[in-house]
C-alpha positions, 0 to 999 in steps of 0.5 A: 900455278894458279889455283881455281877459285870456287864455293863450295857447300857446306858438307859433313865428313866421316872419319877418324880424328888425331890431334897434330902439333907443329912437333908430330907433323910430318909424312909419317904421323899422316901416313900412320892416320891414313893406316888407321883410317883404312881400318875403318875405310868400308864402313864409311864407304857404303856412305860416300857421297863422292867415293872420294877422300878427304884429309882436313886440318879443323883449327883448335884452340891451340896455337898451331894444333889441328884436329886432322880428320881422315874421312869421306864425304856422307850425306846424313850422319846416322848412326856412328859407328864406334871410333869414327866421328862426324865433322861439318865442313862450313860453306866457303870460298877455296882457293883449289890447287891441283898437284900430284901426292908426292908434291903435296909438301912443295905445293903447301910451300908455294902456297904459304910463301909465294902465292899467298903473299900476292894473291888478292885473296887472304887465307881465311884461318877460320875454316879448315883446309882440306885435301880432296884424294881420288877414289878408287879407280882413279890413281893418278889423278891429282891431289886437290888442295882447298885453301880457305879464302876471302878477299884481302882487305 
């Protein structure tokens, strides 16, 4: 399994925000974030760029915690509704690797295990990864999963 390597542009997401340590991370604390941010779901859709929905892991100051942000991708911020935050996406180079949604856990193991250790490209820890969903009509379609790179050195 071979991922694309591709730029991308910065852009900005709309979402919902949780804190995740290494004790809470698992499928239920990601599926209780996406319940919540359902609540949210049409107010930030009117906004969607792309109708398409990201899940991002933004790096904290804590060894290990993410900020995960449910979102959509906006084109500008505007007003922000009560509860939802705005985060940046920086401009980077992703490693992409496609796979269904029930496979997500044993394609992040392949990636941190086998294909990071030969890849020519490093995992660039100082951007967030992030997980590009399908819209709505396009069920099925598999899960993207955007790994921040460089190239080893």
């Amino acid at each position: 399994m071979e991922p694309e390597i591709v730029n991308r542009d910065a852009f900005i997401v709309m979402g919902i925000v949780e804190r995740v340590t290494p004790a809470e991370e698992g499928t239920t604390t990601y599926e209780r974030i996406w319940r919540r941010f359902e609540g949210f779901h049409e107010q930030i859709k009117a906004r969607s760029t792309d109708q398409a929905y990201y899940g991002i892991s933004f790096v904290t100051e804590e060894e290990g915690v993410v900020d995960y942000v449910a979102g959509m991708a906006v084109g500008e911020a505007g007003i922000i509704p009560e509860d939802l935050v705005i985060r940046e996406v920086p401009a980077a180079r992703w490693a992409v690797f496609e796979c269904p949604i029930e496979h997500i856990g044993e394609t992040y193991r392949y990636i941190f295990g086998e294909w990071a250790s030969k890849s020519p490209h490093a995992v660039d820890g100082s951007v967030p990864s992030l997980e590009r969903y399908p819209p709505v009509g396009e069920e099925g379609a598999p899960i993207q999963l955007h790994i921040p790179v460089t190239e080893k050195r």
